[in-house]
C-alpha positions in Angstrom: 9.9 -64.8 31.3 9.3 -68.3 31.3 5.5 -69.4 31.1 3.8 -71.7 32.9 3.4 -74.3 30.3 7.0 -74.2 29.6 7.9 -74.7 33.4 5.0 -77.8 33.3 6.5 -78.7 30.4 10.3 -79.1 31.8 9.3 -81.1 35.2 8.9 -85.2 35.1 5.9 -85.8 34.1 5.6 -89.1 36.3 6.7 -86.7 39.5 3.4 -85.2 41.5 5.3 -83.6 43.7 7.1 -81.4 41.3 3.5 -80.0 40.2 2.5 -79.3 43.5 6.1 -77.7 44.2 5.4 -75.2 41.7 1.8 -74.6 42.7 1.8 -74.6 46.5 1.2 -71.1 47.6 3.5 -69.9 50.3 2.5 -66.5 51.8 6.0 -65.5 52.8 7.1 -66.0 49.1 4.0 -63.6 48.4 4.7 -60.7 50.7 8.5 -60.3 49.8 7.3 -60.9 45.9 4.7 -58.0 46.7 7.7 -56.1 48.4 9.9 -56.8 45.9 7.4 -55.3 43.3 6.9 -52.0 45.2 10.4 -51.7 45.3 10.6 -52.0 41.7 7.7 -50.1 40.9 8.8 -47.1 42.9 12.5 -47.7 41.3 10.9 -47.7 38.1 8.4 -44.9 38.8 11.7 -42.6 39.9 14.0 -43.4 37.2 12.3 -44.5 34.3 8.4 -43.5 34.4 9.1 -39.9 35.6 12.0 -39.3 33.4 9.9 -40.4 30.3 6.9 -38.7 31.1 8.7 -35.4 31.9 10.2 -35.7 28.8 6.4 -36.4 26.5 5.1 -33.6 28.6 8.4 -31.4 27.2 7.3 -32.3 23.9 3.9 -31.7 24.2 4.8 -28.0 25.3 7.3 -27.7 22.4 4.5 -28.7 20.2 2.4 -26.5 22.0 4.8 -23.7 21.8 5.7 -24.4 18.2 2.1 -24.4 17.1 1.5 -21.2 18.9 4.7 -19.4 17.0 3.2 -20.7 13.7 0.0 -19.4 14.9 1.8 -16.0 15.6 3.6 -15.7 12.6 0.6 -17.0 10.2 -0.9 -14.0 11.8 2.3 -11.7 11.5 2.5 -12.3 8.0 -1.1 -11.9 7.3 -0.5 -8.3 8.6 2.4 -7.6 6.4 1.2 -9.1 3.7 -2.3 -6.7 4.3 0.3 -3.7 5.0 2.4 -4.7 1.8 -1.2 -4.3 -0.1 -1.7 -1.2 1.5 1.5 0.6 0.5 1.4 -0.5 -3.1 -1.7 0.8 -3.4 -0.8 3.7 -2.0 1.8 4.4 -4.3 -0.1 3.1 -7.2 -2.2 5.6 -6.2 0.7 8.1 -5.4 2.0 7.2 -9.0 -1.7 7.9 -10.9 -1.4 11.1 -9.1 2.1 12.5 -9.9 1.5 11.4 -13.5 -1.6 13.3 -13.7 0.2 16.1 -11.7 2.8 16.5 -14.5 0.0 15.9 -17.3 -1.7 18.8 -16.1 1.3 20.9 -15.4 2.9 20.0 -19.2 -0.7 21.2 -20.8 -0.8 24.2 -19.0 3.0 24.8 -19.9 2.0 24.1 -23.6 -0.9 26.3 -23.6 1.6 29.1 -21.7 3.6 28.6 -24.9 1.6 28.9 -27.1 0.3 32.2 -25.6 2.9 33.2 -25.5 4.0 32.4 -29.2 1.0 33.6 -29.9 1.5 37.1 -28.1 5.1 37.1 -29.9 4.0 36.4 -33.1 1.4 39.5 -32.6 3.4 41.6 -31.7 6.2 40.8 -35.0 3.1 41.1 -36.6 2.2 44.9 -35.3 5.9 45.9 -35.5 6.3 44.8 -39.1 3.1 46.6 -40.0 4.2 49.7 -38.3 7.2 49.7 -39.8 5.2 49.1 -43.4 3.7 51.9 -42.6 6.5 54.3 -41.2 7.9 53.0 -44.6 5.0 53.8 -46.7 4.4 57.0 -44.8 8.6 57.9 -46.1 7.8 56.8 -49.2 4.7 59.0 -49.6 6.8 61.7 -47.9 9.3 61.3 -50.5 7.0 60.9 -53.7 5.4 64.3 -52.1 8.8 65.5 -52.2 9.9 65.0 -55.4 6.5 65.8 -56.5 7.1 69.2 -55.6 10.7 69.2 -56.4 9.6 68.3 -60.2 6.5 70.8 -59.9 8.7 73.5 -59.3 11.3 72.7 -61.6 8.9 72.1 -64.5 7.2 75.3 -63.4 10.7 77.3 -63.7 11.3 75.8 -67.1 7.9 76.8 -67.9 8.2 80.2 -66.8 11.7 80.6 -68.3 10.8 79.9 -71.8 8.0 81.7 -74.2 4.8 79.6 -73.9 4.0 77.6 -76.9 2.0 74.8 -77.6 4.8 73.2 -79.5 7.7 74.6 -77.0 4.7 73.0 -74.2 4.9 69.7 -75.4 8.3 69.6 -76.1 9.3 71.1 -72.7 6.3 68.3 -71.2 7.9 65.4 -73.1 11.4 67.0 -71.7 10.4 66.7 -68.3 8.8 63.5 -68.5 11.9 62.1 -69.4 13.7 63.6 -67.1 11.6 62.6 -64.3 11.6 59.6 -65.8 15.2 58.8 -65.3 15.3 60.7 -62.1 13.3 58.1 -60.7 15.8 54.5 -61.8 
C-alpha cells in the first residue's frame, strides 16, 4: 500500500545506505514473497474467486432461465391469445347463425299463420255462405209455402163466392190485404 516514492520519500535523504536497503535484491526475500503469493492466490482462488464466480455463473443461468420462461410464455400467450380469436369467431359465427336460424324459423311460422288464418278465414267464409244459402233456400221454401197456402185459400174464396168482376176485385183487394198483414 505504500508506494515507492512515498517509502523514498520517508528515508534521510543524506543516508545512501537507506536507498540501497530498500533496493538491494535478496533472493530468499523473493522465493518466500513468491510463496507467500501462491499461498494467497490459492486462498483467494478457494474462498473468494470461486465463490464469486459460482455465484455470476448462477446469475447468468437465472437470466438464462428467466429469459427462456419469458420466451415460453410470450409464446404461450401468443397461442391463447390466437385460440381466444379463434373461439370468438367462432361464436360470432355461431351467433350469425342462430340468429338467422330463428329469422328463418319466425318467417316460416308467420307464413304458417297466415295460412292458416287464411285457411280459417275460408272456411268462415264457405260456412257463412252455406248457411246464406240453407237460409235463403228456407226462405224460398217458405215464400213457396205460403205462396201456396194463399193460392189455395184465395182459390177457396174464389170458388166459394159467385164470380163477379166487382165481387173479383173486391175479393182480390181482400186478399191482398190479408196477405198483406199475414206477412208483418
Amino acid at each position: 500500500m505504500y508506494s515507492t516514492s512515498m517509502i523514498l520519500s520517508a528515508l534521510p535523504a543524506d543516508d545512501p545506505r537507506a536507498l540501497n536497503a530498500v533496493l538491494d535484491f535478496q533472493p530468499g526475500a523473493m522465493v518466500w514473497t513468491w510463496i507467500a503469493f501462491l499461498i494467497g492466490l490459492i486462498f483467494m482462488w478457494k474462498f473468494v474467486y470461486g465463490p464469486i464466480t459460482r455465484a455470476l455463473e448462477e446469475r447468468d443461468q437465472k437470466v438464462e432461465d428467466a429469459i427462456k420462461a419469458a420466451e415460453v410464455a410470450r409464446q404461450q400467450a401468443e397461442q391463447q391469445m390466437a385460440a381466444a380469436k379463434a373461439e370468438l369467431e367462432k361464436a360470432h359465427a355461431d351467433g350469425r347463425r342462430l340468429v338467422e336460424q330463428a329469422t328463418a324459423n319466425a318467417e316460416r311460422q308467420a307464413a304458417e299463420a297466415m295460412r292458416q288464418a287464411d285457411e280459417r278465414a275460408k272456411a268462415e267464409l264457405q260456412k257463412a255462405r252455406d248457411a246464406i244459402a240453407a237460409e235463403k233456400r228456407a226462405a224460398i221454401q217458405e215464400l213457396r209455402s205460403e205462396a201456396v197456402a194463399l193460392t189455395l185459400a184465395a182459390t177457396s174464396k174464389l170458388l166459394q163466392a159467385n164470380v163477379d168482376s166487382e165481387q173479383n176485385r173486391k175479393l182480390v183487394s181482400e186478399f191482398v190485404g190479408s196477405a198483406g198483414g199475414a206477412r208483418s
